[in-house]
GUROMAR-600538 format. One record per residue (C-alpha): x, y, z negated; residue in one letter. Coordinates in steps of 0.05 Angstrom, whole numbers, plus 5000, padded with zeros to 4 digits. Each point is the difference from the previous one (the first is absolute). Example, Ala and Ser with C-alpha at 12.3 -4.5 7.8 and 13.67 -1.06 7.14 Angstrom:
% residues 2
524649104844A/502750695013S/
//
This chain:
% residues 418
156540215611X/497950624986X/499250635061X/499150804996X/494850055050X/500950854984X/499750415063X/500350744952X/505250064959X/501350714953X/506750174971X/497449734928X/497649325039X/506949995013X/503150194941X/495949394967X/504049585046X/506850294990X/498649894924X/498149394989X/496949525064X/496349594955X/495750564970X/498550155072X/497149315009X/496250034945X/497050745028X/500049945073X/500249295017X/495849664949X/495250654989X/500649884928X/497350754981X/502850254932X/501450624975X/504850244932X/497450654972X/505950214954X/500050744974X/504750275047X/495149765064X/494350314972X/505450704986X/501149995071X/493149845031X/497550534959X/505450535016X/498249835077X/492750104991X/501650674981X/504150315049X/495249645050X/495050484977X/504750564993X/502049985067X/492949925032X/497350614957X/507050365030X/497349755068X/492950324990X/503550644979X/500049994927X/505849964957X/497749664940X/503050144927X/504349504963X/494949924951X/495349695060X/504849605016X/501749784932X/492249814994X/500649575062X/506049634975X/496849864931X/493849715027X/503349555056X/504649824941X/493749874955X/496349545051X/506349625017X/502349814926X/495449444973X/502149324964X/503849675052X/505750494998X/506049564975X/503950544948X/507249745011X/503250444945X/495650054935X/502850664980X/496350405052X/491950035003X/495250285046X/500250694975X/507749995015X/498949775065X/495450625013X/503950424968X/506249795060X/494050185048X/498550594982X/507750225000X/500849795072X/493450415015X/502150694972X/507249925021X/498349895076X/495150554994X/504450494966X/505449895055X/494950075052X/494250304999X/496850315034X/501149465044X/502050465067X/507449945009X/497949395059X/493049875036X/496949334976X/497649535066X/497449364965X/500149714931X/499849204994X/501549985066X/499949295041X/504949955054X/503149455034X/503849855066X/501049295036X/506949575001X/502149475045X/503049324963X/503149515033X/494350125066X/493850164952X/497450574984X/498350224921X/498150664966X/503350344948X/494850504948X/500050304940X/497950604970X/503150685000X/498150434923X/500150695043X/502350145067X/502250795006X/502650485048X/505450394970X/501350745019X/506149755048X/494849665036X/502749364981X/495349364972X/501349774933X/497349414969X/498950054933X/500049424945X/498250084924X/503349614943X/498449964931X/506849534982X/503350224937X/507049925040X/503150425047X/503449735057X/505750315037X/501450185073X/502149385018X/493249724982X/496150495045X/503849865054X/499849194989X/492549994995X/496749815063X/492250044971X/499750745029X/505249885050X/495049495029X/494050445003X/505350505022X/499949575070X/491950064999X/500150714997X/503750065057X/496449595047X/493850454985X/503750625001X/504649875061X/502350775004X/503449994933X/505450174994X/501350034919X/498749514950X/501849994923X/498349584954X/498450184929X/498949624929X/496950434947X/503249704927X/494650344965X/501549794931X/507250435012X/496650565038X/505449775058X/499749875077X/505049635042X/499350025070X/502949605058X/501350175073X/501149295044X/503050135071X/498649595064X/505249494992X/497149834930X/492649995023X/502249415045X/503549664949X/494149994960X/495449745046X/505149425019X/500049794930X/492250074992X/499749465058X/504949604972X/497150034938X/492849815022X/504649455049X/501849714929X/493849994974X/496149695063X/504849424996X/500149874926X/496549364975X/503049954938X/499250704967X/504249874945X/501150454934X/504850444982X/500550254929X/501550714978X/498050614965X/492750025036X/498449334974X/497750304934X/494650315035X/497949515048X/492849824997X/501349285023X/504649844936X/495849404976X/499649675076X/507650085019X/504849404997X/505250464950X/495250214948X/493549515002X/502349454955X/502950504945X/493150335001X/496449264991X/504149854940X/499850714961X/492849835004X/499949314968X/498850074922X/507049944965X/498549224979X/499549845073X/505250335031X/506349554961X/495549335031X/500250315076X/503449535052X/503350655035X/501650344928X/503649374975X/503549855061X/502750715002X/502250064928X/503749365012X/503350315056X/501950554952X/502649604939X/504249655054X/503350675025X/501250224931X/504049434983X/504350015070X/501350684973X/502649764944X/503449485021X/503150465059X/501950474952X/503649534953X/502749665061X/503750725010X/502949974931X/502349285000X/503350175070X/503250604963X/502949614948X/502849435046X/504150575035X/502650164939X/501749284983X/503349885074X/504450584984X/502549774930X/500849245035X/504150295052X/504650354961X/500949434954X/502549565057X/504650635017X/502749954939X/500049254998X/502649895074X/494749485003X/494949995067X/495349564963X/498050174926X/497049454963X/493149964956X/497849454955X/495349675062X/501950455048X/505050455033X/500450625040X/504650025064X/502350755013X/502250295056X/502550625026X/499150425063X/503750645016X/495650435055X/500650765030X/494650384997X/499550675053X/497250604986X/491349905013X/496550585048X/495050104940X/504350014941X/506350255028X/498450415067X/506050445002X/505049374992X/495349665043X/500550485055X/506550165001X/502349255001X/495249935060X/503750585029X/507949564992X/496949425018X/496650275064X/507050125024X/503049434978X/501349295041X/496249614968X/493550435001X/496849505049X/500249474953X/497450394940X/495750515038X/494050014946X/505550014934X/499549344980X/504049944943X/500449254994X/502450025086X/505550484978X/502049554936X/498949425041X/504250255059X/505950254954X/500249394961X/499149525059X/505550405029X/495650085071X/503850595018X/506650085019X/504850555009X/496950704997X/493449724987X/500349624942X/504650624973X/493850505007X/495049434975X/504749984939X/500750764989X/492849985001X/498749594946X/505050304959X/497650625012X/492549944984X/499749334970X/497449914929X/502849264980X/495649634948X/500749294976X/494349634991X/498449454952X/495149455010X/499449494947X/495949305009X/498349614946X/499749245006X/499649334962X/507149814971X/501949355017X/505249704947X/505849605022X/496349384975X/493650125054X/504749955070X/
//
Protein backbone atom coordinates (compact mmCIF):
# COMPACT_ATOMS: atom_id res chain seq x y z
CA UNK A 1 0.00 0.00 0.00
CA UNK A 2 1.40 2.86 -1.09
CA UNK A 3 1.17 6.64 1.10
CA UNK A 4 1.88 10.48 0.09
CA UNK A 5 3.72 11.38 3.08
CA UNK A 6 3.77 15.27 1.20
CA UNK A 7 3.20 18.01 3.68
CA UNK A 8 3.95 21.05 0.53
CA UNK A 9 2.02 20.81 -2.16
CA UNK A 10 2.26 23.69 -5.36
CA UNK A 11 -0.55 24.16 -7.82
CA UNK A 12 1.62 21.94 -10.52
CA UNK A 13 1.99 19.13 -7.56
CA UNK A 14 -1.51 19.23 -7.89
CA UNK A 15 -2.12 19.40 -11.29
CA UNK A 16 0.12 16.09 -11.55
CA UNK A 17 -2.58 14.61 -9.44
CA UNK A 18 -5.59 15.83 -11.21
CA UNK A 19 -3.97 14.38 -14.42
CA UNK A 20 -3.07 11.30 -13.93
CA UNK A 21 -2.58 9.77 -9.98
CA UNK A 22 -0.33 7.26 -11.09
CA UNK A 23 2.31 9.59 -12.55
CA UNK A 24 2.10 11.24 -9.14
CA UNK A 25 3.13 7.99 -7.53
CA UNK A 26 5.72 7.47 -9.62
CA UNK A 27 7.04 11.41 -8.75
CA UNK A 28 6.04 11.99 -5.27
CA UNK A 29 5.49 8.76 -3.66
CA UNK A 30 8.07 6.51 -5.06
CA UNK A 31 10.73 9.55 -5.69
CA UNK A 32 11.39 8.09 -9.00
CA UNK A 33 13.15 11.51 -10.39
CA UNK A 34 12.83 11.86 -14.24
CA UNK A 35 12.68 14.56 -16.31
CA UNK A 36 11.35 14.91 -20.42
CA UNK A 37 13.20 17.71 -22.16
CA UNK A 38 11.01 18.13 -25.35
CA UNK A 39 11.63 21.41 -27.43
CA UNK A 40 8.80 23.26 -26.23
CA UNK A 41 10.20 22.90 -22.28
CA UNK A 42 13.41 24.10 -23.15
CA UNK A 43 11.25 27.28 -25.37
CA UNK A 44 9.78 28.10 -22.22
CA UNK A 45 12.63 27.74 -19.64
CA UNK A 46 14.51 29.81 -21.84
CA UNK A 47 11.90 32.54 -22.44
CA UNK A 48 11.63 32.67 -18.40
CA UNK A 49 15.32 33.07 -17.92
CA UNK A 50 14.99 36.10 -19.85
CA UNK A 51 12.48 38.17 -18.49
CA UNK A 52 13.99 37.08 -15.09
CA UNK A 53 16.86 39.11 -16.03
CA UNK A 54 14.86 41.72 -17.65
CA UNK A 55 12.99 42.46 -14.77
CA UNK A 56 15.96 42.46 -12.21
CA UNK A 57 18.03 44.91 -14.56
CA UNK A 58 14.38 47.00 -14.55
CA UNK A 59 14.67 46.63 -10.75
CA UNK A 60 18.32 48.07 -10.57
CA UNK A 61 17.13 50.94 -12.81
CA UNK A 62 18.11 49.98 -16.22
CA UNK A 63 15.90 49.24 -18.94
CA UNK A 64 17.67 46.87 -21.04
CA UNK A 65 17.26 46.64 -24.99
CA UNK A 66 15.55 43.75 -26.75
CA UNK A 67 18.66 42.79 -28.24
CA UNK A 68 20.01 42.02 -24.42
CA UNK A 69 17.32 40.28 -23.88
CA UNK A 70 17.36 38.35 -27.01
CA UNK A 71 21.13 37.42 -25.97
CA UNK A 72 19.91 36.06 -22.67
CA UNK A 73 17.20 33.95 -24.23
CA UNK A 74 19.65 32.44 -26.85
CA UNK A 75 22.17 31.39 -24.39
CA UNK A 76 19.69 29.89 -21.69
CA UNK A 77 18.22 28.24 -24.88
CA UNK A 78 21.79 27.10 -25.95
CA UNK A 79 22.75 25.52 -22.49
CA UNK A 80 19.39 23.86 -22.15
CA UNK A 81 19.22 22.02 -25.67
CA UNK A 82 21.62 18.98 -25.63
CA UNK A 83 20.87 15.26 -26.81
CA UNK A 84 18.26 14.29 -24.49
CA UNK A 85 15.67 16.63 -25.99
CA UNK A 86 13.02 14.14 -27.45
CA UNK A 87 11.99 16.12 -31.04
CA UNK A 88 8.28 14.97 -31.20
CA UNK A 89 7.64 16.42 -34.72
CA UNK A 90 10.65 15.89 -37.24
CA UNK A 91 9.75 18.83 -39.33
CA UNK A 92 11.00 21.42 -36.84
CA UNK A 93 14.82 21.62 -35.61
CA UNK A 94 16.60 23.55 -33.17
CA UNK A 95 17.06 26.58 -35.19
CA UNK A 96 13.18 26.72 -35.54
CA UNK A 97 12.75 26.39 -32.06
CA UNK A 98 14.98 29.60 -31.55
CA UNK A 99 13.67 31.23 -34.11
CA UNK A 100 9.84 30.92 -31.90
CA UNK A 101 12.13 32.38 -29.06
CA UNK A 102 13.25 35.05 -30.37
CA UNK A 103 9.64 36.07 -31.67
CA UNK A 104 8.21 35.92 -28.19
CA UNK A 105 11.30 38.13 -27.09
CA UNK A 106 10.89 41.12 -29.50
CA UNK A 107 7.11 40.98 -29.41
CA UNK A 108 6.87 41.35 -25.51
CA UNK A 109 9.51 44.00 -25.77
CA UNK A 110 7.96 45.94 -28.51
CA UNK A 111 4.62 46.06 -26.56
CA UNK A 112 6.40 47.02 -23.52
CA UNK A 113 9.26 48.50 -23.13
CA UNK A 114 10.49 50.41 -21.48
CA UNK A 115 9.18 48.33 -18.95
CA UNK A 116 7.44 51.38 -16.61
CA UNK A 117 3.78 51.19 -17.16
CA UNK A 118 3.78 48.95 -13.39
CA UNK A 119 6.61 48.76 -10.62
CA UNK A 120 8.22 45.24 -10.50
CA UNK A 121 8.34 43.79 -6.58
CA UNK A 122 9.87 40.25 -7.05
CA UNK A 123 10.66 38.01 -9.95
CA UNK A 124 10.56 34.07 -9.26
CA UNK A 125 8.94 34.77 -6.36
CA UNK A 126 8.27 31.82 -3.62
CA UNK A 127 5.13 32.22 -1.69
CA UNK A 128 3.01 29.94 0.10
CA UNK A 129 0.27 30.00 2.81
CA UNK A 130 -0.89 27.01 5.20
CA UNK A 131 -4.37 24.94 4.78
CA UNK A 132 -6.15 22.90 7.25
CA UNK A 133 -7.32 19.17 5.90
CA UNK A 134 -9.39 17.18 7.57
CA UNK A 135 -7.49 18.56 11.31
CA UNK A 136 -3.84 18.79 9.74
CA UNK A 137 -2.21 21.36 8.67
CA UNK A 138 -0.26 21.48 4.99
CA UNK A 139 1.33 24.25 2.88
CA UNK A 140 0.52 25.26 -0.39
CA UNK A 141 3.91 27.07 -2.68
CA UNK A 142 4.80 27.77 -5.87
CA UNK A 143 6.41 30.34 -7.65
CA UNK A 144 5.12 33.61 -8.89
CA UNK A 145 7.20 34.76 -12.71
CA UNK A 146 6.82 38.64 -11.56
CA UNK A 147 4.83 40.12 -8.91
CA UNK A 148 3.95 44.03 -9.87
CA UNK A 149 2.22 46.95 -8.56
CA UNK A 150 0.13 48.46 -11.17
CA UNK A 151 -0.51 52.24 -11.35
CA UNK A 152 -4.17 51.63 -9.62
CA UNK A 153 -2.29 50.40 -6.85
CA UNK A 154 -3.51 47.07 -7.34
CA UNK A 155 -1.09 43.65 -7.24
CA UNK A 156 -0.88 41.69 -10.28
CA UNK A 157 0.68 38.49 -10.65
CA UNK A 158 2.10 37.90 -13.71
CA UNK A 159 2.66 34.41 -15.58
CA UNK A 160 4.57 33.88 -18.95
CA UNK A 161 3.64 31.28 -21.57
CA UNK A 162 5.31 30.26 -24.53
CA UNK A 163 2.16 27.76 -25.75
CA UNK A 164 1.49 28.01 -29.41
CA UNK A 165 -2.47 28.13 -28.44
CA UNK A 166 -4.44 30.70 -27.16
CA UNK A 167 -6.90 30.10 -24.67
CA UNK A 168 -10.09 32.03 -24.07
CA UNK A 169 -11.66 33.79 -21.10
CA UNK A 170 -13.10 30.98 -19.79
CA UNK A 171 -9.71 29.42 -19.36
CA UNK A 172 -8.26 32.37 -17.33
CA UNK A 173 -10.88 32.37 -15.19
CA UNK A 174 -10.89 28.29 -14.69
CA UNK A 175 -7.19 28.21 -13.86
CA UNK A 176 -6.54 28.04 -10.25
CA UNK A 177 -2.40 27.91 -10.59
CA UNK A 178 -2.38 31.85 -10.07
CA UNK A 179 -5.60 31.87 -8.32
CA UNK A 180 -3.73 29.77 -5.68
CA UNK A 181 -0.78 31.95 -5.23
CA UNK A 182 -3.46 34.61 -5.54
CA UNK A 183 -4.48 33.40 -1.75
CA UNK A 184 -0.57 33.69 -0.73
CA UNK A 185 -0.34 37.08 -1.73
CA UNK A 186 -2.86 38.10 0.34
CA UNK A 187 -1.87 36.69 3.51
CA UNK A 188 1.44 38.69 3.12
CA UNK A 189 -0.15 41.71 1.97
CA UNK A 190 -3.25 41.80 4.29
CA UNK A 191 -4.16 45.60 3.26
CA UNK A 192 -4.87 44.69 -0.32
CA UNK A 193 -7.38 45.44 -1.54
CA UNK A 194 -6.89 44.57 -5.51
CA UNK A 195 -5.75 41.63 -7.09
CA UNK A 196 -5.56 40.62 -10.92
CA UNK A 197 -4.25 38.00 -12.34
CA UNK A 198 -2.49 38.03 -15.64
CA UNK A 199 -1.10 35.32 -18.34
CA UNK A 200 1.20 36.75 -20.91
CA UNK A 201 0.58 34.44 -24.39
CA UNK A 202 3.73 35.68 -25.65
CA UNK A 203 3.89 33.78 -28.84
CA UNK A 204 0.40 36.00 -29.78
CA UNK A 205 1.70 39.20 -28.18
CA UNK A 206 -1.79 38.79 -25.97
CA UNK A 207 -2.71 39.07 -22.21
CA UNK A 208 -5.78 37.78 -20.50
CA UNK A 209 -6.40 38.73 -17.13
CA UNK A 210 -8.67 37.51 -14.37
CA UNK A 211 -10.23 39.20 -11.36
CA UNK A 212 -11.57 36.31 -8.63
CA UNK A 213 -13.91 37.78 -5.87
CA UNK A 214 -14.26 36.62 -2.21
CA UNK A 215 -16.76 34.02 -2.71
CA UNK A 216 -14.48 32.35 -5.39
CA UNK A 217 -11.26 32.59 -3.24
CA UNK A 218 -13.12 30.28 -0.80
CA UNK A 219 -14.22 28.01 -3.25
CA UNK A 220 -10.86 27.46 -4.28
CA UNK A 221 -9.35 26.79 -1.18
CA UNK A 222 -12.23 24.20 -0.30
CA UNK A 223 -11.36 22.31 -3.36
CA UNK A 224 -7.45 22.60 -2.71
CA UNK A 225 -8.26 20.69 0.68
CA UNK A 226 -10.37 18.40 -0.82
CA UNK A 227 -8.11 17.76 -3.38
CA UNK A 228 -5.05 17.14 -1.14
CA UNK A 229 -8.05 15.05 1.17
CA UNK A 230 -8.09 12.76 -2.02
CA UNK A 231 -4.73 12.42 -2.39
CA UNK A 232 -3.81 11.73 1.46
CA UNK A 233 -6.28 8.81 1.30
CA UNK A 234 -5.35 7.29 -2.03
CA UNK A 235 -3.53 3.90 -1.95
CA UNK A 236 -4.15 2.89 -5.19
CA UNK A 237 -3.08 5.90 -7.43
CA UNK A 238 -4.41 4.59 -10.41
CA UNK A 239 -3.90 5.95 -14.18
CA UNK A 240 -5.85 7.82 -16.22
CA UNK A 241 -5.06 8.21 -19.90
CA UNK A 242 -5.29 11.38 -21.93
CA UNK A 243 -3.64 13.91 -24.03
CA UNK A 244 -0.62 14.43 -21.35
CA UNK A 245 0.29 10.90 -21.58
CA UNK A 246 2.40 11.53 -24.67
CA UNK A 247 4.63 13.48 -22.64
CA UNK A 248 4.82 11.71 -19.54
CA UNK A 249 8.25 10.79 -18.50
CA UNK A 250 7.12 7.59 -16.75
CA UNK A 251 5.72 6.01 -20.17
CA UNK A 252 7.88 2.83 -20.00
CA UNK A 253 6.91 2.16 -16.02
CA UNK A 254 3.04 2.78 -16.29
CA UNK A 255 0.59 -0.18 -16.39
CA UNK A 256 -1.10 1.44 -19.97
CA UNK A 257 1.99 1.79 -21.97
CA UNK A 258 4.90 -0.54 -20.39
CA UNK A 259 4.24 -3.75 -22.16
CA UNK A 260 3.75 -1.98 -25.70
CA UNK A 261 7.14 -0.39 -25.10
CA UNK A 262 8.78 -4.05 -24.17
CA UNK A 263 7.57 -5.50 -27.32
CA UNK A 264 8.39 -2.59 -29.98
CA UNK A 265 11.76 -3.29 -28.58
CA UNK A 266 12.01 -7.05 -29.27
CA UNK A 267 13.66 -7.65 -32.80
CA UNK A 268 10.77 -8.38 -35.31
CA UNK A 269 11.50 -12.44 -35.17
CA UNK A 270 10.73 -12.32 -31.52
CA UNK A 271 7.92 -10.37 -31.19
CA UNK A 272 5.26 -13.02 -33.35
CA UNK A 273 6.79 -15.88 -30.50
CA UNK A 274 5.78 -13.46 -27.33
CA UNK A 275 3.28 -15.10 -24.84
CA UNK A 276 1.47 -11.56 -24.41
CA UNK A 277 1.73 -10.78 -28.39
CA UNK A 278 0.18 -14.16 -29.30
CA UNK A 279 -2.36 -14.13 -26.79
CA UNK A 280 -3.50 -10.67 -27.90
CA UNK A 281 -3.56 -11.26 -31.64
CA UNK A 282 -5.69 -14.23 -30.84
CA UNK A 283 -7.96 -12.08 -29.03
CA UNK A 284 -8.06 -9.97 -32.17
CA UNK A 285 -8.59 -12.66 -34.92
CA UNK A 286 -11.44 -13.72 -32.55
CA UNK A 287 -13.15 -10.18 -32.64
CA UNK A 288 -12.74 -9.96 -36.28
CA UNK A 289 -14.61 -12.95 -36.94
CA UNK A 290 -17.62 -12.05 -34.30
CA UNK A 291 -17.64 -9.09 -36.51
CA UNK A 292 -18.24 -10.94 -39.23
CA UNK A 293 -20.30 -13.20 -38.08
CA UNK A 294 -22.47 -10.25 -36.30
CA UNK A 295 -22.58 -8.55 -39.36
CA UNK A 296 -23.84 -11.46 -41.51
CA UNK A 297 -26.03 -12.35 -38.61
CA UNK A 298 -27.71 -8.77 -39.51
CA UNK A 299 -28.21 -9.75 -43.12
CA UNK A 300 -29.55 -13.21 -42.56
CA UNK A 301 -32.02 -11.54 -39.96
CA UNK A 302 -32.88 -9.11 -42.83
CA UNK A 303 -33.67 -11.63 -45.18
CA UNK A 304 -35.82 -13.84 -42.77
CA UNK A 305 -38.10 -10.66 -42.38
CA UNK A 306 -38.45 -10.66 -45.77
CA UNK A 307 -39.27 -14.37 -45.93
CA UNK A 308 -41.90 -14.04 -42.82
CA UNK A 309 -43.59 -11.44 -44.85
CA UNK A 310 -43.94 -13.41 -48.19
CA UNK A 311 -45.02 -16.70 -45.76
CA UNK A 312 -47.63 -14.67 -44.24
CA UNK A 313 -49.18 -13.46 -47.10
CA UNK A 314 -49.18 -16.78 -48.71
CA UNK A 315 -51.29 -18.22 -45.86
CA UNK A 316 -53.54 -14.96 -46.47
CA UNK A 317 -54.01 -15.95 -49.64
CA UNK A 318 -54.25 -19.61 -48.82
CA UNK A 319 -56.51 -19.26 -45.58
CA UNK A 320 -54.18 -21.75 -44.11
CA UNK A 321 -52.62 -20.96 -40.30
CA UNK A 322 -50.00 -23.51 -40.87
CA UNK A 323 -47.98 -23.61 -44.20
CA UNK A 324 -46.24 -26.72 -44.86
CA UNK A 325 -42.34 -27.41 -45.93
CA UNK A 326 -40.84 -30.64 -47.07
CA UNK A 327 -39.52 -31.44 -43.17
CA UNK A 328 -40.94 -28.68 -41.72
CA UNK A 329 -43.62 -26.11 -41.40
CA UNK A 330 -44.17 -22.63 -40.28
CA UNK A 331 -47.26 -21.77 -37.99
CA UNK A 332 -48.29 -17.96 -38.59
CA UNK A 333 -50.02 -15.88 -36.62
CA UNK A 334 -51.37 -12.58 -36.50
CA UNK A 335 -51.64 -9.75 -33.93
CA UNK A 336 -53.42 -6.50 -34.44
CA UNK A 337 -51.91 -3.69 -31.79
CA UNK A 338 -52.40 0.36 -31.39
CA UNK A 339 -49.63 2.16 -31.18
CA UNK A 340 -49.91 6.05 -29.44
CA UNK A 341 -48.15 8.83 -30.44
CA UNK A 342 -44.21 8.53 -28.49
CA UNK A 343 -42.98 11.92 -26.48
CA UNK A 344 -39.73 11.70 -28.70
CA UNK A 345 -41.00 11.01 -32.06
CA UNK A 346 -44.34 12.51 -31.94
CA UNK A 347 -44.36 15.37 -29.05
CA UNK A 348 -47.13 17.47 -30.33
CA UNK A 349 -49.60 14.34 -30.64
CA UNK A 350 -48.03 13.23 -27.56
CA UNK A 351 -48.87 16.21 -25.64
CA UNK A 352 -51.96 17.00 -26.71
CA UNK A 353 -53.31 13.36 -26.06
CA UNK A 354 -51.81 13.75 -22.54
CA UNK A 355 -53.82 16.92 -22.39
CA UNK A 356 -57.66 14.64 -23.30
CA UNK A 357 -56.55 12.09 -21.38
CA UNK A 358 -55.70 14.18 -18.26
CA UNK A 359 -59.36 15.01 -18.21
CA UNK A 360 -60.67 11.98 -19.01
CA UNK A 361 -62.09 9.03 -16.42
CA UNK A 362 -59.93 6.76 -16.93
CA UNK A 363 -56.68 8.91 -16.51
CA UNK A 364 -55.99 7.09 -13.18
CA UNK A 365 -55.58 3.93 -14.77
CA UNK A 366 -53.43 5.11 -17.67
CA UNK A 367 -51.72 8.05 -15.93
CA UNK A 368 -48.11 7.44 -17.62
CA UNK A 369 -49.88 6.68 -21.44
CA UNK A 370 -49.53 3.25 -21.53
CA UNK A 371 -50.71 2.26 -24.66
CA UNK A 372 -51.06 -1.46 -24.11
CA UNK A 373 -53.39 -0.34 -20.49
CA UNK A 374 -55.60 1.72 -22.81
CA UNK A 375 -55.79 -1.25 -25.56
CA UNK A 376 -56.03 -3.59 -22.78
CA UNK A 377 -58.77 -1.68 -20.94
CA UNK A 378 -60.87 -1.01 -24.17
CA UNK A 379 -60.65 -4.46 -25.29
CA UNK A 380 -61.18 -6.04 -21.86
CA UNK A 381 -64.09 -3.78 -21.74
CA UNK A 382 -62.90 -2.50 -17.91
CA UNK A 383 -64.79 0.55 -18.29
CA UNK A 384 -68.18 1.17 -18.43
CA UNK A 385 -70.45 3.90 -19.32
CA UNK A 386 -68.70 7.31 -19.86
CA UNK A 387 -65.41 5.80 -19.22
CA UNK A 388 -64.88 3.24 -21.53
CA UNK A 389 -66.58 5.92 -24.14
CA UNK A 390 -63.52 8.45 -23.55
CA UNK A 391 -60.94 5.35 -23.36
CA UNK A 392 -62.41 4.50 -26.79
CA UNK A 393 -62.34 8.06 -28.32
CA UNK A 394 -58.93 8.01 -27.29
CA UNK A 395 -57.67 5.39 -29.09
CA UNK A 396 -59.45 6.29 -32.09
CA UNK A 397 -58.25 9.45 -31.90
CA UNK A 398 -54.44 9.01 -31.54
CA UNK A 399 -54.14 5.39 -32.10
CA UNK A 400 -51.94 4.09 -34.98
CA UNK A 401 -53.26 0.27 -35.38
CA UNK A 402 -50.55 -2.18 -36.80
CA UNK A 403 -50.79 -5.94 -37.17
CA UNK A 404 -48.07 -7.78 -36.36
CA UNK A 405 -46.79 -11.04 -37.72
CA UNK A 406 -44.76 -13.56 -35.92
CA UNK A 407 -43.93 -16.69 -37.70
CA UNK A 408 -42.30 -19.96 -35.88
CA UNK A 409 -40.85 -22.53 -37.74
CA UNK A 410 -41.04 -26.14 -36.47
CA UNK A 411 -40.54 -29.82 -37.45
CA UNK A 412 -43.63 -31.11 -39.55
CA UNK A 413 -44.98 -34.09 -38.26
CA UNK A 414 -46.83 -36.18 -41.04
CA UNK A 415 -50.06 -37.90 -40.34
CA UNK A 416 -48.16 -41.18 -40.29
CA UNK A 417 -45.73 -39.92 -37.04
CA UNK A 418 -48.95 -39.31 -34.38
Amino acid sequence: MEEDRSAKFSPSKLDVYKNCPKRYQYRYVDRIARTRKTPETVLGVAVHAAFEELYELVRGGRAPAANEVRATFEKAFDEGWDESVKITDSRFRKDDWKKVGFDCVETYCKLHAPFTEDKTLAVEKRVGFPIEVEGNEYRIEGFIDRLSIAPDGAIVIHDYKTAKSLPDQAHADADWQLALYELAVRRDWPDVRDVRLQWHYVRHGAALTSVRDEAARERLRADAAALIARIKADHDFKTKRGPLCDWCEYRDLCPEFADSIRVAALPPAERGRDAGVRLVDALAALEAKRRRLRDELKGLDEEKKALDGRIADFSREAGVAVVAGTDAEAAVSFKEEVHLPAKTHEPERHAALEKEARSSPVWEDVARLDAHALADGVRARRWAGEALAAAEALLERYGRRETSVAVRLRRRRDDDEE
